[in-house]
N, C-alpha and C positions, 0 to 999 in steps of 0.2 A: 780761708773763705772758699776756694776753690774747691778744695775735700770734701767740706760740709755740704758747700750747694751742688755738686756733683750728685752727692750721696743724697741730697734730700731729692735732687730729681728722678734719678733712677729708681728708687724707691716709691714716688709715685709712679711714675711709669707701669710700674709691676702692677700698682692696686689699682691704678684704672685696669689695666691690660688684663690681671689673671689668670695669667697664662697655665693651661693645663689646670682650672680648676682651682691655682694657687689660692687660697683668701687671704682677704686683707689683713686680718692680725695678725695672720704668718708673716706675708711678708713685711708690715710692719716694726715686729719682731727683732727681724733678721734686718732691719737695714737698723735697729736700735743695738744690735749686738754689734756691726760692723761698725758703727758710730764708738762701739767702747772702744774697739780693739784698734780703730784708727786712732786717736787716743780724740776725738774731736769730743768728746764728754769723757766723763767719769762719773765714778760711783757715788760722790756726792751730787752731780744732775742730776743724775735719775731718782734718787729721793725726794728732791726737789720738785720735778716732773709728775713724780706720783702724789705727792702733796697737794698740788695741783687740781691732777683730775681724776681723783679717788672718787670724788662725791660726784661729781658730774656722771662719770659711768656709770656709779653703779643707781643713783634717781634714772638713770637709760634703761636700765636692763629693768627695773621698776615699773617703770613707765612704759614698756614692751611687754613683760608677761601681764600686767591689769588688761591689756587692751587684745592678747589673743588669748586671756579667758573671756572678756565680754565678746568677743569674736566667734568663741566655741557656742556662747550661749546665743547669738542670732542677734547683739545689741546693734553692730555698726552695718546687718542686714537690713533691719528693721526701719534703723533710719534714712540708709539710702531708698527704701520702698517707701515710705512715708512721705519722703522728700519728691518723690519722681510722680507719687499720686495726688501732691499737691499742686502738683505744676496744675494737672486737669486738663492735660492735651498740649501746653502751649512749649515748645521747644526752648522759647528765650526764656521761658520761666525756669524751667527745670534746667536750663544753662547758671539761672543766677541761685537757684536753693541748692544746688550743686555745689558751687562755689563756696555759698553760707557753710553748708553742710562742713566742707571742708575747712573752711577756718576756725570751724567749732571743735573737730578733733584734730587739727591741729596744735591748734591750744591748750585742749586737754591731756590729748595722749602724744606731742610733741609732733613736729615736723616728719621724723623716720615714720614712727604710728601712723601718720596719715598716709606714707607712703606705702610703708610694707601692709597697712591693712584694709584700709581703704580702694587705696586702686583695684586691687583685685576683685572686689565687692560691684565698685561702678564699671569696671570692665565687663563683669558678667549680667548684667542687667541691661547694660546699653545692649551686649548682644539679645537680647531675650527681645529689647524692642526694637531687634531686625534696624539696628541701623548702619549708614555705610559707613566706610571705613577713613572715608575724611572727616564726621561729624564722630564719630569714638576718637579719634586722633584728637580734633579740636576739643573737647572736652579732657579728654587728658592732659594734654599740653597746659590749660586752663586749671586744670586739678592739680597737679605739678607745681605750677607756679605756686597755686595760695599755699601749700604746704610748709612753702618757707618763709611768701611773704606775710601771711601770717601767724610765725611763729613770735612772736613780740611780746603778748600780756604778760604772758607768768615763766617767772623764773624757771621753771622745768620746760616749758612751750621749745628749748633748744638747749643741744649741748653747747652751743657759744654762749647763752644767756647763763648756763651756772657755773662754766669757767668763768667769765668776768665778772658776774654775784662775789663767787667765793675769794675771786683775788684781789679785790678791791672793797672786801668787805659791805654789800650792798646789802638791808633788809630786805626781806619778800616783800612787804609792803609798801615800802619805800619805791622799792621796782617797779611794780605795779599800777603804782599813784604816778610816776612820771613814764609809761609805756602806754598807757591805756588810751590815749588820746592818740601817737603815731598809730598802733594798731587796728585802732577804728578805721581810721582816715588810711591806712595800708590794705586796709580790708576793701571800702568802696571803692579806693582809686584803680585796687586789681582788676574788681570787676567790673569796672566802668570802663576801663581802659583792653583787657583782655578782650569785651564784648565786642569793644570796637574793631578791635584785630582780627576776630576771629567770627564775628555775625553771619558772613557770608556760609558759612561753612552750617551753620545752626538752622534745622526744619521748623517750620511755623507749626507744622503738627508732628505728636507724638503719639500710638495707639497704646495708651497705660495699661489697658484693661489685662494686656496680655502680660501684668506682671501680678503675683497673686497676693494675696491678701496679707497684709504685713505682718501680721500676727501669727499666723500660718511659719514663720520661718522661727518663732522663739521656742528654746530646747528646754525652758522654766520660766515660765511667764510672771511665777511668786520671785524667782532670783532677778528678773528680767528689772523689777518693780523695786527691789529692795537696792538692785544697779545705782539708780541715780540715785536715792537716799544717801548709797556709801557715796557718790562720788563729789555730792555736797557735804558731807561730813570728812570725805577727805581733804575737800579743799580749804574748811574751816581748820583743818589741823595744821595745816601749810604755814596758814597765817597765828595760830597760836604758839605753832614752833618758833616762829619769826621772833614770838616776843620773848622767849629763852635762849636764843641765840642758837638753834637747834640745826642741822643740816640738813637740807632739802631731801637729800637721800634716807633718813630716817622714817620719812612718810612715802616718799614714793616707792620706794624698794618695801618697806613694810607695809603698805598698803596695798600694793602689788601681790606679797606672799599671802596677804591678810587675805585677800578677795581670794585667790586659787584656795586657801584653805576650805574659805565656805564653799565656795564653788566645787569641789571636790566632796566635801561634806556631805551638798545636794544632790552628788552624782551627774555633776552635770560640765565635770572636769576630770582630766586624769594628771592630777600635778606633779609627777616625777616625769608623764612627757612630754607635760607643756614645760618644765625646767631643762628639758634634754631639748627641747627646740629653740628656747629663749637666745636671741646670737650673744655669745659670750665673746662670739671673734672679736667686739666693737672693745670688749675691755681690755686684750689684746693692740688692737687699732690705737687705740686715746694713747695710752701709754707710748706705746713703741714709736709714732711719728710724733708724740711731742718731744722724746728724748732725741730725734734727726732732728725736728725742729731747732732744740733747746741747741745742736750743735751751730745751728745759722747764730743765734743768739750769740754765743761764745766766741764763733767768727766775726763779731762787731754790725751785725746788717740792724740788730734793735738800733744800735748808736745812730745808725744813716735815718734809719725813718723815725726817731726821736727828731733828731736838729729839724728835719722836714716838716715834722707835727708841730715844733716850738716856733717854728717862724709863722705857720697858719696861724698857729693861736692869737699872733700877736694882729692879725686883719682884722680883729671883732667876730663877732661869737659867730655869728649869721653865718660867714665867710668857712669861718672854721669849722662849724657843724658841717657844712655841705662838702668841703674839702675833705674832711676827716671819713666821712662814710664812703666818699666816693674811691679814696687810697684803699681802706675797708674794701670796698665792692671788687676792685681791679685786681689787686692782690687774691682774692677770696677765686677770684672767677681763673684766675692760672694757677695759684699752688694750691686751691682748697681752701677753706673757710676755716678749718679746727684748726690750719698750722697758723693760719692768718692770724687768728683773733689771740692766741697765744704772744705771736710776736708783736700785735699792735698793743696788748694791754702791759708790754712789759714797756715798750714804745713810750706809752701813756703815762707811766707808774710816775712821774716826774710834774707833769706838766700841770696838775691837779685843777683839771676843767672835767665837772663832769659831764656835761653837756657833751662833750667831745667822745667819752667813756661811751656814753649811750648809742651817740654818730656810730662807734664803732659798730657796736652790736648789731645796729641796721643795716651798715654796711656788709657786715658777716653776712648776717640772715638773705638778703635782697641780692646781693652782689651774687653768689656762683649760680644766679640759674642762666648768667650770659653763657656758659658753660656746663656743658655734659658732669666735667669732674668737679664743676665748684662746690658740691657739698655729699655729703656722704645720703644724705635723703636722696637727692640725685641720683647717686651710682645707684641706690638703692630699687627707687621705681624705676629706673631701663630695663634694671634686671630684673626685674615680677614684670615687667611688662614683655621682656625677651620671651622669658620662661609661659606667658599666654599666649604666644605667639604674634608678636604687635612687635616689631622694628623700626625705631625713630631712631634717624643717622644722624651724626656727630652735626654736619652743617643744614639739616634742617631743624635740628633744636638749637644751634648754636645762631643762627638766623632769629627764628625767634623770641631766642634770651636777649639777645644784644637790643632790638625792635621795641621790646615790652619791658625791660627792667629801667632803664634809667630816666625815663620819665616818672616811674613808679617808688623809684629810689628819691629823684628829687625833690618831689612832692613829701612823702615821710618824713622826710631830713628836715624842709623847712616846716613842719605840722609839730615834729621835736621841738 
């Protein structure tokens, strides 16, 4: 136990820290190879491990090139101008269609999508409407948060949502029909709760005018239009694959390639470098810390938080749902959410409460934004926010997180 959890910390260490540039699937990698050679796994885990989160990565890496070619073509510009011109001056408005804005491509194009593609969209726009640097702060902060609290409806909306789909066998619809109702209620309770936190910070007036015409920023206004068509015909595929027992990565990965085809087609893509940008590090990443993970596993830590999850279960469901997301949330917000949700679902695999299964996920999802490192969407927007020049320090986001998630977390749990 000692080996494992050694090596699983240093290993994070490296991919918060990145030191010199390092990334994360390298060092990932490299603490999955030091995990063979310690002999803390072998080559039958890591089959295992890849079995795992084959289809989760690569619906990621799906669900990241659809969303910077709809990026190339001006779709998640369009909407952020649309959204900031509907407000029509009022700041707490376009604080709360902000929010909306964000829970909708979160959902769509996953938690990271709304990070890697989003923030950089409303960071350059809040500048445009000359604002200060506490009210761009508080709306990021804000924007951050819904990115994972609302990543809940749909089985692709997170990589914790299709590692636990696929290892517990969940249908897409299935999913769906019992998430749909926390997500709602995770949706308003962010932004009712967020508003509260952070209102002080929010201008009662906003000059829109000085942002330009929405339509003005689309690079094929015919592809722009045919956009949502595909991405209502892609999410009917979602749910007809669901009834042949089909892998979520089937539609998103091919609907991804599908869309850069046309899009390239129309000249309004170049898809060898939107493939040469796509981060491939992340399937690197999935792999490599769930094999350090798989080695905590091996070291007996699933067995400790199994006996822990088996005696919850036995307080009634109530008890157990809230306790179970919250281990979820704690866990997620110190070692990361992807090693988390790995180890609580094997945790789980025994106990057979689904209810508990779901706890989990919300837990995943909600839990690491008490924390910088709790999710990889996280590590994600610091750093497109570093790289705009915008620096949020470890304890004024970790202040934050801690402040705004578990009210928001408990409410979810009991709305589950």
């Amino acid at each position: 136990m000692t080996a494992a959890l050694g090596l699983f910390l240093v290993t994070l260490l490296f991919i918060i820290w990145q030191p010199k540039g390092l990334q994360i699937g390298t060092t990932a990698m490299i603490g999955a190879v030091a995990a063979l050679l310690l002999g803390i796994v072998d080559m039958g885990d890591v089959g295992e491990v890849t079995s795992i989160v084959w289809d989760a990565t690569l619906s990621f890496i799906g669900i990241i090139i659809l969303s910077m070619v709809l990026d190339e073509i001006g779709f998640f510009e369009w909407c952020a101008i649309k959204m900031a011109k509907l407000s029509k001056g009022s700041g707490h408005k376009m604080f709360v269609y902000a929010l909306l804005l964000g829970s909708f491509v979160s959902a769509l194009f996953a938690n990271d999508g709304a990070a890697l593609i989003l923030t950089p969209i409303l960071l350059a726009k809040m500048r445009i409407l000359q604002l200060n640097l506490k009210t761009i702060v508080a709306f990021l902060l804000a924007g951050g948060f819904i990115s994972d609290s609302a990543s809940l409806p749909l089985v692709f909306s997170n990589l914790t949502n299709i590692v636990t789909v696929n290892y517990f066998g969940i249908g897409f619809l299935e999913y769906t029909l019992n998430m749909i109702i926390p997500y709602l209620v995770s949706v308003a309770v962010s932004i009712a709760v967020l508003w509260l936190f952070l209102r002080k910070d929010i201008p009662e007036r906003v000059d829109t005018t000085l942002l330009k015409d929405p339509k003005s920023v689309l690079k094929d206004e015919k592809l722009f239009r045919f956009a949502w068509l595909f991405l209502v015909l892609l999410l009917v595929g979602y749910f007809i694959g669901d009834l042949y027992g089909l892998p979520v990565s089937v539609f998103a990965l091919g609907g991804g390639l599908l869309f850069l085809i046309i899009a390239g087609a129309a000249g309004s893509a170049k898809p060898w470098m939107t493939l040469r940008r796509a981060p491939w590090q992340i399937v690197w990443f999935s792999i490599g810390l769930y094999i350090v993970v798989y080695g905590l596993k091996n070291a007996g830590l699933t067995e400790h938080l199994a006996q822990l999850l088996q005696t919850v279960s036995t307080q009634g469901e109530t008890v157990a749902v809230v306790a179970t997301g919250f281990i979820a949330a704690g866990l997620s917000a110190v070692m990361n959410n992807m090693p988390t949700v790995m180890v609580m679902d094997i945790a789980l695999e025994n106990i057979g409460s689904e209810a508990m299964i779901y706890a989990n996920i919300i837990g995943c999802n909600l839990g690491p934004k008490m924390t910088p490192f709790g999710s990889l969407a996280t590590l994600l927007w610091l750093h497109v926010l570093a790289q705009k020049g915008v620096k949020i320090g470890f304890w004024q986001y970790s202040k934050f997180g801690l402040l705004v998630t578990p009210p928001v977390l408990l409410i979810v749990l009991l709305a589950l």
